[in-house]
ROLOGU-212292 format. One record per residue: residue number from 1; x, y, z of N, C-alpha, C, O, CB in turn; chain; residue in three letters. Coordinates in steps of 0.001 Angstrom, whole numbers, plus 500000, padded with zeros to 6 digits. Glycine has a CB too. Layout:
BEGIN
<site k="NUM" n_px="X" n_py="Y" n_pz="Z" ca_px="X" ca_py="Y" ca_pz="Z" c_px="X" c_py="Y" c_pz="Z" o_px="X" o_py="Y" o_pz="Z" cb_px="X" cb_py="Y" cb_pz="Z" c="A" r="Ala"/>
...
//
This chain:
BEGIN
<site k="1" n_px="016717" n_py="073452" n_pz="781971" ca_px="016983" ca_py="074597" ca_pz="781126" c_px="015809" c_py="075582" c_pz="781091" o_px="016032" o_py="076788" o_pz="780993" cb_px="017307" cb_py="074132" cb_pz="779728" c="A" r="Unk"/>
<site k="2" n_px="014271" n_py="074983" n_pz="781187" ca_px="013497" ca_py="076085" ca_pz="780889" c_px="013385" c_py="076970" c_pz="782103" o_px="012942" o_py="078112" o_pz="781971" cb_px="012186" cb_py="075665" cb_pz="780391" c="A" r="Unk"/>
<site k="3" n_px="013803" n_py="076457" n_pz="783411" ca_px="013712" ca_py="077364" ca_pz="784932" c_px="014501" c_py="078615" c_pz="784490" o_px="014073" o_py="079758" o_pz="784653" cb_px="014577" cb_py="076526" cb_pz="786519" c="A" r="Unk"/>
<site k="4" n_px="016115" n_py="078204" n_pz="783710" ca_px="017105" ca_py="079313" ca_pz="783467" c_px="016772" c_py="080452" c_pz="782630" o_px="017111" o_py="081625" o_pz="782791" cb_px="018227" cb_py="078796" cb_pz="782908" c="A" r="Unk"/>
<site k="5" n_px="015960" n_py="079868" n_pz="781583" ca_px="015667" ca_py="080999" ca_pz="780949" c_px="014389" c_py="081729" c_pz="781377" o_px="014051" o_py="082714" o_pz="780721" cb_px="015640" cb_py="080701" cb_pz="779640" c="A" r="Unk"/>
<site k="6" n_px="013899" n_py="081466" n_pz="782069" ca_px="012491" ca_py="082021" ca_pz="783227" c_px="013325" c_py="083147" c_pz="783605" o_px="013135" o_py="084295" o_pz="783203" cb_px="011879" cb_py="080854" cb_pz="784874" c="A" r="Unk"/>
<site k="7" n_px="014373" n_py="082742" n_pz="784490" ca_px="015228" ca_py="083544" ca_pz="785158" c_px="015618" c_py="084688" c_pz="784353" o_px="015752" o_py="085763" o_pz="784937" cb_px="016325" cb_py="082828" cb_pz="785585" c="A" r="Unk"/>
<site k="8" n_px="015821" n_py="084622" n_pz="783106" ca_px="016918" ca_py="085489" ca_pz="781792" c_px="015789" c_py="086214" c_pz="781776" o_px="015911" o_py="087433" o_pz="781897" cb_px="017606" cb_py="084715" cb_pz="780020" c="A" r="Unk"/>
<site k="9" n_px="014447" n_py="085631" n_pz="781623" ca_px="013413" ca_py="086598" ca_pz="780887" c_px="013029" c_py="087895" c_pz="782161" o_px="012492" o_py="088984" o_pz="781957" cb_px="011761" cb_py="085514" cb_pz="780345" c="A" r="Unk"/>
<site k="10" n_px="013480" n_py="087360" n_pz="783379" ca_px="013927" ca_py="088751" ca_pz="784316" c_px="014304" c_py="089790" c_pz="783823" o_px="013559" o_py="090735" o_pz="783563" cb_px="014944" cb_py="088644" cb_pz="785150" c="A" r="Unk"/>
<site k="11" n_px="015443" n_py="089756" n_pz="783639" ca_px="016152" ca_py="090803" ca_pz="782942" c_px="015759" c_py="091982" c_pz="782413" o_px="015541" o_py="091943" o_pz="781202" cb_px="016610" cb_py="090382" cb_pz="782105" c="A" r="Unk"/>
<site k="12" n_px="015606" n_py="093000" n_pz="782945" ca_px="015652" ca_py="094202" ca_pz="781986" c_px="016485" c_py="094199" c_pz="780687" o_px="017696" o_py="094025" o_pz="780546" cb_px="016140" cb_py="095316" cb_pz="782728" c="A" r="Unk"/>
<site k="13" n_px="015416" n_py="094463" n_pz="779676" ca_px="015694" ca_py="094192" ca_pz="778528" c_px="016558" c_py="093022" c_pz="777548" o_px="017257" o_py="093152" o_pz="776544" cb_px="016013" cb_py="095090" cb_pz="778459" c="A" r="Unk"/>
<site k="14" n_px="016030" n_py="091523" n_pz="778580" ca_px="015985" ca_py="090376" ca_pz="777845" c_px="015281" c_py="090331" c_pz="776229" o_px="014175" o_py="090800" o_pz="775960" cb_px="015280" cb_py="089491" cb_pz="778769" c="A" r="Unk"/>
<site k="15" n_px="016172" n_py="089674" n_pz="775282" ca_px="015380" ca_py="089354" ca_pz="774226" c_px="015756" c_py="087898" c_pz="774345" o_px="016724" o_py="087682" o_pz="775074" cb_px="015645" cb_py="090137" cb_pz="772818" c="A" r="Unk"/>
<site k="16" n_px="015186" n_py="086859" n_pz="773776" ca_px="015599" ca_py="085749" ca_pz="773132" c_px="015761" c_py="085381" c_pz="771978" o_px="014810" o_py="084892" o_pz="771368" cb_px="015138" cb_py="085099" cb_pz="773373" c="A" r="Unk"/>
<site k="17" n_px="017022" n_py="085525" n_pz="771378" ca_px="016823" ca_py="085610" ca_pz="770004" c_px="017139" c_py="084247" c_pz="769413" o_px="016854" o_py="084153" o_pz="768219" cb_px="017660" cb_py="086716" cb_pz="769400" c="A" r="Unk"/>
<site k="18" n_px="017525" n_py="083457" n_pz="769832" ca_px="017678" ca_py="081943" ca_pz="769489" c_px="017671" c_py="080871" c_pz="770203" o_px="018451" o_py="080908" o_pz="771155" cb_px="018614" cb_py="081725" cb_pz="769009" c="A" r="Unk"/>
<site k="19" n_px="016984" n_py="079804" n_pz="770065" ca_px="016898" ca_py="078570" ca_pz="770938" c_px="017616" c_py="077074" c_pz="770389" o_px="017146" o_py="076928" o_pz="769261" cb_px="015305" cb_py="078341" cb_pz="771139" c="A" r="Unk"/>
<site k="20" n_px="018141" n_py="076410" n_pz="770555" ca_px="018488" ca_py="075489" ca_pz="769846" c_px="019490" c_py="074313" c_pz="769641" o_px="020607" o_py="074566" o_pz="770094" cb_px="018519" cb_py="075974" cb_pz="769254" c="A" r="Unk"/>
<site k="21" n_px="019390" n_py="073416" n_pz="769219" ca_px="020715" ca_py="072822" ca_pz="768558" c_px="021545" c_py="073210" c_pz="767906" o_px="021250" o_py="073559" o_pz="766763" cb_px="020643" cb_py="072091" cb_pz="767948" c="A" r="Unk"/>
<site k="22" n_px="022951" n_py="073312" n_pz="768373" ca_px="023490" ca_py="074368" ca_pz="767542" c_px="023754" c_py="073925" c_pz="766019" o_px="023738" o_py="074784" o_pz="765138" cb_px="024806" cb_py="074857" cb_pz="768195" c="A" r="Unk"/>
<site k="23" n_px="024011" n_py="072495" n_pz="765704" ca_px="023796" ca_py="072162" ca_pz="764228" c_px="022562" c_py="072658" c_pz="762905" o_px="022560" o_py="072582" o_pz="761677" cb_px="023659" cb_py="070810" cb_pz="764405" c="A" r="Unk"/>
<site k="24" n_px="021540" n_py="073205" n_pz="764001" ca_px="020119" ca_py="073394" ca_pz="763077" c_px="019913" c_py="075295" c_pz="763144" o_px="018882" o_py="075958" o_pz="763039" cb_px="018392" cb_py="072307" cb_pz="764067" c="A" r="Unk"/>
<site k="25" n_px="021360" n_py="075746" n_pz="763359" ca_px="021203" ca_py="077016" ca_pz="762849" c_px="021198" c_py="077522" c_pz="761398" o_px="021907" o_py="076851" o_pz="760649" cb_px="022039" cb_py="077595" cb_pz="763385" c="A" r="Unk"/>
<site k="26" n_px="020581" n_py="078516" n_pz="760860" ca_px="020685" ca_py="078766" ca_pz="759644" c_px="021164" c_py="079859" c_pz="759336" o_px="021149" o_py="080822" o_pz="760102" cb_px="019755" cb_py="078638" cb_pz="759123" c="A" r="Unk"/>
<site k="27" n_px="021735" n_py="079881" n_pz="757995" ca_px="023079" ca_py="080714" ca_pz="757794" c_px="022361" c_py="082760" c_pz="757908" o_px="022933" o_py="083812" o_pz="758193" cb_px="023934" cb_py="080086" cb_pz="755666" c="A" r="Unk"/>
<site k="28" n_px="020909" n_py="082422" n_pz="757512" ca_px="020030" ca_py="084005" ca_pz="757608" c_px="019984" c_py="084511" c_pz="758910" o_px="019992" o_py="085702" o_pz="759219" cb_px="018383" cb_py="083967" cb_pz="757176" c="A" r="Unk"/>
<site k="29" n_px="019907" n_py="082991" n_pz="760083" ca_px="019350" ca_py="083753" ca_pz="761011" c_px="020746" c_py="084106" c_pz="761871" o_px="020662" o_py="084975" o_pz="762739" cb_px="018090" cb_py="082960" cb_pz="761808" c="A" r="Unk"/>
<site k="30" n_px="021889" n_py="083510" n_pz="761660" ca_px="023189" ca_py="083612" ca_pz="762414" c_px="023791" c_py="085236" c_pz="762171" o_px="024314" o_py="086025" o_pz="762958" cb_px="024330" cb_py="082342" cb_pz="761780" c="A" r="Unk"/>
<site k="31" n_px="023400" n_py="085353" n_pz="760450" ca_px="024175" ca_py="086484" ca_pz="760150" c_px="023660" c_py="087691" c_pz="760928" o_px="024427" o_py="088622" o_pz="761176" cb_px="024169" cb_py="086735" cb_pz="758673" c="A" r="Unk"/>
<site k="32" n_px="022357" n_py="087705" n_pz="761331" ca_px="021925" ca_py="089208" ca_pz="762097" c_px="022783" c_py="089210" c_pz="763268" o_px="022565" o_py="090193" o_pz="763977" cb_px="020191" cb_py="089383" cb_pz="762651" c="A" r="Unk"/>
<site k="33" n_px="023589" n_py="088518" n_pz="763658" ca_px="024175" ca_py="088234" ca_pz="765295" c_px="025554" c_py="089065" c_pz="765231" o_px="026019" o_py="089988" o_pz="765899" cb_px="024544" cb_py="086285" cb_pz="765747" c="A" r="Unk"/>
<site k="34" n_px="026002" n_py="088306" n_pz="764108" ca_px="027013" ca_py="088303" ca_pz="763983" c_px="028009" c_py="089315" c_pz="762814" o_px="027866" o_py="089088" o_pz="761613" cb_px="026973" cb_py="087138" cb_pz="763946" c="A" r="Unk"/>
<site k="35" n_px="028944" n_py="090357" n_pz="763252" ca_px="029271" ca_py="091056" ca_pz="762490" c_px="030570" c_py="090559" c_pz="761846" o_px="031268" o_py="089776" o_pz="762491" cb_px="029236" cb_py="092176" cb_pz="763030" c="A" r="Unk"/>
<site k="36" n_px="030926" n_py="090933" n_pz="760692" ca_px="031710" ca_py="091034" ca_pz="759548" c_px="032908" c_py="091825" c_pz="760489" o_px="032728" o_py="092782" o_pz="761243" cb_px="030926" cb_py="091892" cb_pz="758100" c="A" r="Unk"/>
<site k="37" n_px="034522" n_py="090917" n_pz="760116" ca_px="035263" ca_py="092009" ca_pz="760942" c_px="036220" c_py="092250" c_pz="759859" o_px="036449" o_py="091217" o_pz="759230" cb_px="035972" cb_py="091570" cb_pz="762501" c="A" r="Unk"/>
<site k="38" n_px="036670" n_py="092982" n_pz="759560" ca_px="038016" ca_py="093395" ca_pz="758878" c_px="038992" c_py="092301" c_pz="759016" o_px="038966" o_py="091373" o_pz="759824" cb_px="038654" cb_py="094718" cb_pz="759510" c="A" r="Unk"/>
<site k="39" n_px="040171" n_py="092651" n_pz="757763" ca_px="041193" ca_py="092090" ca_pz="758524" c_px="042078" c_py="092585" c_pz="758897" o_px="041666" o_py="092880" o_pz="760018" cb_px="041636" cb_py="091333" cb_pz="758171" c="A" r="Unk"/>
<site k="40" n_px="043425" n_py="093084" n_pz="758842" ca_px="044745" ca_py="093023" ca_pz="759850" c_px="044821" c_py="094486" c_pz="759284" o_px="045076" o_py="095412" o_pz="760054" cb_px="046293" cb_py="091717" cb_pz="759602" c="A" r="Unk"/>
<site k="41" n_px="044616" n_py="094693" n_pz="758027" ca_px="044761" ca_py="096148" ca_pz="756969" c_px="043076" c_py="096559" c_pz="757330" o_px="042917" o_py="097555" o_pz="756624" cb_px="045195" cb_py="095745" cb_pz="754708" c="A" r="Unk"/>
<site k="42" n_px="042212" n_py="096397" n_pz="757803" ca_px="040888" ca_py="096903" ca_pz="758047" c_px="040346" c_py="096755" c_pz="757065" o_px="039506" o_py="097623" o_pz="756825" cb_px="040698" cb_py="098105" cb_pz="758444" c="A" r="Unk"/>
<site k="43" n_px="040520" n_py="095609" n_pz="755983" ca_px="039597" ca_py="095628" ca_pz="755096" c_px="038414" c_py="094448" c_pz="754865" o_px="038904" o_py="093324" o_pz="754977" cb_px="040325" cb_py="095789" cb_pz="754069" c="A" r="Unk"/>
<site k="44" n_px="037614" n_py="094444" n_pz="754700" ca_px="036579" ca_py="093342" ca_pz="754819" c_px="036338" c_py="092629" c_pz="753726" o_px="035490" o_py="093024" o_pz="752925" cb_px="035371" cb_py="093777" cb_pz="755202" c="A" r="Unk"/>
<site k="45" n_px="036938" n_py="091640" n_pz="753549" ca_px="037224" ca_py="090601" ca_pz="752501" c_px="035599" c_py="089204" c_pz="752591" o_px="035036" o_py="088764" o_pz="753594" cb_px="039174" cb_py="089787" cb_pz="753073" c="A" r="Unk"/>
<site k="46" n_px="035351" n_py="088927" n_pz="751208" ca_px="034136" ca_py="088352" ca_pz="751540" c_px="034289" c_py="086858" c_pz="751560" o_px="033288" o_py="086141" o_pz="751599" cb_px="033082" cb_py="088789" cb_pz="750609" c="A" r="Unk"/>
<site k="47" n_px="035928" n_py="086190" n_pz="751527" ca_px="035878" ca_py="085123" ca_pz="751315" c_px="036349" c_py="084321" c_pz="752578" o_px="036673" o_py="083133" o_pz="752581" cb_px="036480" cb_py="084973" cb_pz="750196" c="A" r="Unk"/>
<site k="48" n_px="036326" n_py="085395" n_pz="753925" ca_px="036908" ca_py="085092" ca_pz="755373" c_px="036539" c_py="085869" c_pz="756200" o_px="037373" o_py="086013" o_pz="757094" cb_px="038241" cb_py="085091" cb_pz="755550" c="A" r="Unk"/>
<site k="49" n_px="035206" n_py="086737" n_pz="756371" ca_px="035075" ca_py="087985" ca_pz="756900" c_px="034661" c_py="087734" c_pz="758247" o_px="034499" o_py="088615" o_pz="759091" cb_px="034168" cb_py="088855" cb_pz="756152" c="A" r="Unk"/>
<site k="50" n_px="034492" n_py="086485" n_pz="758428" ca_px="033636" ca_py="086211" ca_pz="759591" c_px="034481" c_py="085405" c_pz="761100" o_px="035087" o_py="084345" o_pz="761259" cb_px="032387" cb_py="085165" cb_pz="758899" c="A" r="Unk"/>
<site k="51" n_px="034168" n_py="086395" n_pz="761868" ca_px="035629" ca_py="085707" ca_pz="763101" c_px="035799" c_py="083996" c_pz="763299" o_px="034795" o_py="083313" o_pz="763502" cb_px="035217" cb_py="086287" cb_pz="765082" c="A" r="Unk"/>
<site k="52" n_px="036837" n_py="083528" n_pz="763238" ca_px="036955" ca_py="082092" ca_pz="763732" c_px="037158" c_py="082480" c_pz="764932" o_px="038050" o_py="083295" o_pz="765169" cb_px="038029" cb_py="081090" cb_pz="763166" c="A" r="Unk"/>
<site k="53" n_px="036411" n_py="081996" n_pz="765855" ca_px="036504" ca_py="081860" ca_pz="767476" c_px="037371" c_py="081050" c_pz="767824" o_px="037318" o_py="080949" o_pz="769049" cb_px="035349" cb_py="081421" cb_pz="768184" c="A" r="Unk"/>
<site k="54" n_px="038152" n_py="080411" n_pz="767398" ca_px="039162" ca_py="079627" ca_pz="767965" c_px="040121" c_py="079978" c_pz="767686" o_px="041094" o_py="079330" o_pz="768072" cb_px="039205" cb_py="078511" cb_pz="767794" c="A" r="Unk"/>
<site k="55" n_px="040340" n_py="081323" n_pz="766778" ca_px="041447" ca_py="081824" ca_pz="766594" c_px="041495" c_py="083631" c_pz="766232" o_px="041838" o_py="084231" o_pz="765213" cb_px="041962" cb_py="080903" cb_pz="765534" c="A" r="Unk"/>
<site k="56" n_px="040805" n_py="084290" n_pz="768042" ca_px="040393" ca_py="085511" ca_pz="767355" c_px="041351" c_py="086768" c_pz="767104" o_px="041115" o_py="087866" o_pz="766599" cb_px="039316" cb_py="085967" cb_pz="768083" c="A" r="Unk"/>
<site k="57" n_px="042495" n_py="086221" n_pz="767631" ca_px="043557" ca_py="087273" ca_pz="767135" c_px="044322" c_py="087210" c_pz="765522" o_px="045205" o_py="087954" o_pz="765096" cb_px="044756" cb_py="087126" cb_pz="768234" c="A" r="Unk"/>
<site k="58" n_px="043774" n_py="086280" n_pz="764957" ca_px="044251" ca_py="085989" ca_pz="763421" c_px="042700" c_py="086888" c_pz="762477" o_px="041526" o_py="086547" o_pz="762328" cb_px="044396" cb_py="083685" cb_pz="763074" c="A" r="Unk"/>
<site k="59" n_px="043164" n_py="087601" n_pz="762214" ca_px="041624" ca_py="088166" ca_pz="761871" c_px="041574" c_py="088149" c_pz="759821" o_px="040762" o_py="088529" o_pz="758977" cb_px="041454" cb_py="090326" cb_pz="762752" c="A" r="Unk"/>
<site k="60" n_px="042899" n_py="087501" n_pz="759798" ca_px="043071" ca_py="087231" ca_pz="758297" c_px="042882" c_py="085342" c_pz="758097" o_px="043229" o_py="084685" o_pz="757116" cb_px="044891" cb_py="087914" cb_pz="757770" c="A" r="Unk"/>
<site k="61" n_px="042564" n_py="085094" n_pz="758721" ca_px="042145" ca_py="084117" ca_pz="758998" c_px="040767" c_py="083717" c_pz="759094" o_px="040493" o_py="082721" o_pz="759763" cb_px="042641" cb_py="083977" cb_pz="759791" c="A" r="Unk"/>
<site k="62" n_px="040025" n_py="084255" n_pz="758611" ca_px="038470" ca_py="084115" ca_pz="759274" c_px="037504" c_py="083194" c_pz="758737" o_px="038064" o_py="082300" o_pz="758101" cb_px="037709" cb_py="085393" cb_pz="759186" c="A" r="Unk"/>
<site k="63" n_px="036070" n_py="083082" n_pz="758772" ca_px="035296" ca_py="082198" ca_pz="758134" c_px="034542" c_py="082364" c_pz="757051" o_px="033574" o_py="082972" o_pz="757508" cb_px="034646" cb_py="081815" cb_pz="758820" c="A" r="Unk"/>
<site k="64" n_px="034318" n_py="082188" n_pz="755684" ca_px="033663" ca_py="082418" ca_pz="754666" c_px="032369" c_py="082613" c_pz="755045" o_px="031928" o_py="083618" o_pz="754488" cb_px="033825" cb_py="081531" cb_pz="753783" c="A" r="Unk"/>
<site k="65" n_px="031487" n_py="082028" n_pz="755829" ca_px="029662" ca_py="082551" ca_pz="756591" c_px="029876" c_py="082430" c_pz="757596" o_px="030895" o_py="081999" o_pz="758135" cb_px="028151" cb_py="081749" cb_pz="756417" c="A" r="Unk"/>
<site k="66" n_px="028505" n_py="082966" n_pz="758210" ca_px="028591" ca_py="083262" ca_pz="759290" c_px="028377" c_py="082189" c_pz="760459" o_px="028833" o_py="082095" o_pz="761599" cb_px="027877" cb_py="084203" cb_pz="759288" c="A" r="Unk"/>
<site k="67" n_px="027301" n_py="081255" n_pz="759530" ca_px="027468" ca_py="079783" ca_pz="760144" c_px="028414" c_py="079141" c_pz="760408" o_px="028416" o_py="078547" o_pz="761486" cb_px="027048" cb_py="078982" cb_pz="759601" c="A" r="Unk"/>
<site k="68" n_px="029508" n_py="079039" n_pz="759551" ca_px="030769" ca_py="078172" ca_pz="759935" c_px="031250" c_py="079177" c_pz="761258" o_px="031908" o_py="078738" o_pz="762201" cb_px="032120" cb_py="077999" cb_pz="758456" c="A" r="Unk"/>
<site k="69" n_px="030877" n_py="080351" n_pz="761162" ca_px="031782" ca_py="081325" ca_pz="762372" c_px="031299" c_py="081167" c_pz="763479" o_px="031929" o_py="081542" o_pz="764468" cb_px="031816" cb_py="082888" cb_pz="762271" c="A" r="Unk"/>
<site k="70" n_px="029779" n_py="080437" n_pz="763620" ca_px="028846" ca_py="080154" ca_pz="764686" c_px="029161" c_py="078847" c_pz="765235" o_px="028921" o_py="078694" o_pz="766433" cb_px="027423" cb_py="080207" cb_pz="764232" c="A" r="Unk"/>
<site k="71" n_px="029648" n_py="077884" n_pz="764590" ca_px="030416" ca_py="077034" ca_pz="764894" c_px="031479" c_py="076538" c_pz="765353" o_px="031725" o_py="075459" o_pz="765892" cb_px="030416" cb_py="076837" cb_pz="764514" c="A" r="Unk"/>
<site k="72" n_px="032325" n_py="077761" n_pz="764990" ca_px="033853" ca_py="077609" ca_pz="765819" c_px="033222" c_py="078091" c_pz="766661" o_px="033134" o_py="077095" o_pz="767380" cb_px="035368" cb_py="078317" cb_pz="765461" c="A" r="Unk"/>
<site k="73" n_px="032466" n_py="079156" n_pz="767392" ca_px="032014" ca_py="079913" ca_pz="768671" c_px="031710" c_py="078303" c_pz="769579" o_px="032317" o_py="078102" o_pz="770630" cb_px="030322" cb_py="081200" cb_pz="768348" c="A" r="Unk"/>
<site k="74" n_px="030905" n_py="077449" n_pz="769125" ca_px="030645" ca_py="076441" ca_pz="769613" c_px="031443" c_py="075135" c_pz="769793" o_px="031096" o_py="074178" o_pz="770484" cb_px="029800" cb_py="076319" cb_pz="769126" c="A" r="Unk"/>
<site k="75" n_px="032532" n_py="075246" n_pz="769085" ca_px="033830" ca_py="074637" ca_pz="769594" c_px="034987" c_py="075116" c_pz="770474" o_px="035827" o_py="074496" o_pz="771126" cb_px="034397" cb_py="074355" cb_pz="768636" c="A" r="Unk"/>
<site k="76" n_px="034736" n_py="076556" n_pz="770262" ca_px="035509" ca_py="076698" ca_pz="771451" c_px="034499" c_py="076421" c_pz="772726" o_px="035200" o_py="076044" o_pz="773666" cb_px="036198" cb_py="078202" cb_pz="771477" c="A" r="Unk"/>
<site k="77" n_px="033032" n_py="076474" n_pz="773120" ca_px="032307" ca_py="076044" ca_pz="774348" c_px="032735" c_py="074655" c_pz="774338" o_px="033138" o_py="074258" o_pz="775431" cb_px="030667" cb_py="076249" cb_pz="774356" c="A" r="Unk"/>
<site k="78" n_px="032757" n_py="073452" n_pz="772976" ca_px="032581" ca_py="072399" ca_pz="773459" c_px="034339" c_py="071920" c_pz="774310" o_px="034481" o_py="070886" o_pz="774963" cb_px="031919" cb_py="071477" cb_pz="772145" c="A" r="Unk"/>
<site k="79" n_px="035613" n_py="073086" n_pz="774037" ca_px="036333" ca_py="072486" ca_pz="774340" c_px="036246" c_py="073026" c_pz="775798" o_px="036696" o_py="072213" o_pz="776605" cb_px="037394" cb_py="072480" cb_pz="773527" c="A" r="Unk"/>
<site k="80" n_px="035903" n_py="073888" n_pz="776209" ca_px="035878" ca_py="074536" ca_pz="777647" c_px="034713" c_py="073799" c_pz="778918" o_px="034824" o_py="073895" o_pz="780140" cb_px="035396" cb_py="076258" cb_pz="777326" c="A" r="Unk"/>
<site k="81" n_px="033486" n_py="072979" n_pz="778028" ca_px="033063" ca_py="072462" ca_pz="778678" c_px="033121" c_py="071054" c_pz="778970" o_px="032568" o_py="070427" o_pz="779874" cb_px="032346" cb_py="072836" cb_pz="778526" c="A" r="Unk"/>
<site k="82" n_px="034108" n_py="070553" n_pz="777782" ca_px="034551" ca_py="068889" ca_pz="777531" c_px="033400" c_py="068373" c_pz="777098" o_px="033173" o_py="067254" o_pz="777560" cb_px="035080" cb_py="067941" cb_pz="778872" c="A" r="Unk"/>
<site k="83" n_px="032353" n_py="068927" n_pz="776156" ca_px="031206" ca_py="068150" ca_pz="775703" c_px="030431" c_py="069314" c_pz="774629" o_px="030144" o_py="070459" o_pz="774977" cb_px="030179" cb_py="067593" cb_pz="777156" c="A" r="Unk"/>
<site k="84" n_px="030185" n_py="068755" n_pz="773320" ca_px="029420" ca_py="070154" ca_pz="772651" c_px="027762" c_py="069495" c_pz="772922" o_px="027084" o_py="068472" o_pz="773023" cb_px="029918" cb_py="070537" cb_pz="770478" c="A" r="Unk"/>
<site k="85" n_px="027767" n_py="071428" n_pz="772948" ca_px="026245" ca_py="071602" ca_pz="773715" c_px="025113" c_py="070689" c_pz="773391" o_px="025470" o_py="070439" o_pz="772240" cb_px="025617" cb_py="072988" cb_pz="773400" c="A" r="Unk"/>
<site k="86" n_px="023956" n_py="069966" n_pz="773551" ca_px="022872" ca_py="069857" ca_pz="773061" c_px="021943" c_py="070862" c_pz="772680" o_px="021371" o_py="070575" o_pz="771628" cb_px="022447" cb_py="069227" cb_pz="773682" c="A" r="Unk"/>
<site k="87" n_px="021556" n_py="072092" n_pz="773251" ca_px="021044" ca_py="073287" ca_pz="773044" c_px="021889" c_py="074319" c_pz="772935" o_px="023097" o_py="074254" o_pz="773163" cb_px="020249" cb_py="073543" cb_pz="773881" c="A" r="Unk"/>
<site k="88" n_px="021254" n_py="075340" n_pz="772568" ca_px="021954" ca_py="076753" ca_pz="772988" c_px="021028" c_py="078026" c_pz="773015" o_px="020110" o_py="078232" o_pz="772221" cb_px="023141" cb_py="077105" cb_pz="771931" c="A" r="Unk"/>
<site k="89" n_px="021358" n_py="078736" n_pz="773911" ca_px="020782" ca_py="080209" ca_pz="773594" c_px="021203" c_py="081291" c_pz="773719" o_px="021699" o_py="081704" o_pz="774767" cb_px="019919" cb_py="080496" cb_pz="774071" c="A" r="Unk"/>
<site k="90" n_px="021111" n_py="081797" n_pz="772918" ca_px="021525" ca_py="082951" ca_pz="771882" c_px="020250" c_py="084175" c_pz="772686" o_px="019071" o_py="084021" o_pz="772366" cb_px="021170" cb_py="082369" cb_pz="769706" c="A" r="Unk"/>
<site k="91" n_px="020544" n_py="085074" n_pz="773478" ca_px="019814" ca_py="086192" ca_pz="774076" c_px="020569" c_py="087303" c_pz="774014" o_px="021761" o_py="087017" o_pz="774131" cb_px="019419" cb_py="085989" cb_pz="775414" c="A" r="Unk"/>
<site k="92" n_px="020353" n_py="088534" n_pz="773870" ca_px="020478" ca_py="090195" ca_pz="774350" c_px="019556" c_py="090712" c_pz="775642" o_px="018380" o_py="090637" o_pz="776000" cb_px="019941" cb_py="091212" cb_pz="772994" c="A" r="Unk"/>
<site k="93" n_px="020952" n_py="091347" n_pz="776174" ca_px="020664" ca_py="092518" ca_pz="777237" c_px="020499" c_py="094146" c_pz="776987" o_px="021219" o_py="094997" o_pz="777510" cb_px="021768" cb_py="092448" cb_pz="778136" c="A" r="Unk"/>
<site k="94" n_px="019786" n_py="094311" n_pz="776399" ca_px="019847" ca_py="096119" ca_pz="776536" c_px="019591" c_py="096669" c_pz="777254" o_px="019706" o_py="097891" o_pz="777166" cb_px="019309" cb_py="096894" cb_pz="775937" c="A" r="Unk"/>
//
């Protein structure tokens, strides 16, 4: 893993903004990532605002934080890769 991200830090305008287990994220540092979406009427409700990735066309449906929303993101990887991650990273391209 550390060769790959050698490689990332190539990149014109690589950041790394997170390294990790995805269980030991915290709910402050997820929320800068991740935006608040409306729901079906465009309104942004605070008790589901946050996309469930396993279900992103239900947008009335969503996750109370942003952590739980960082988590379905990571269940849908663990079902696509048949194993949830040991690490993860979380980078921008500008």
């Amino acid at each position: 893993m550390p060769q790959f991200i050698q490689q990332l830090r190539t990149l014109p305008g690589f950041t790394l903004v997170w390294r990790g287990p995805p269980a030991s994220i915290k709910e402050y540092q997820v929320q800068h990532w991740l935006q608040r979406q409306p729901n079906s009427l465009g309104h942004k409700l605070a008790h589901n605002d946050y996309m469930d990735y396993r279900h992103p066309k239900r947008p009335n449906d969503g996750m109370p934080t942003a952590r739980k929303s960082f988590a379905s993101a990571i269940a849908v990887l663990a079902h696509l890769a048949g194993h949830v991650p040991k690490e993860v990273i979380v980078f921008s391209v500008d």
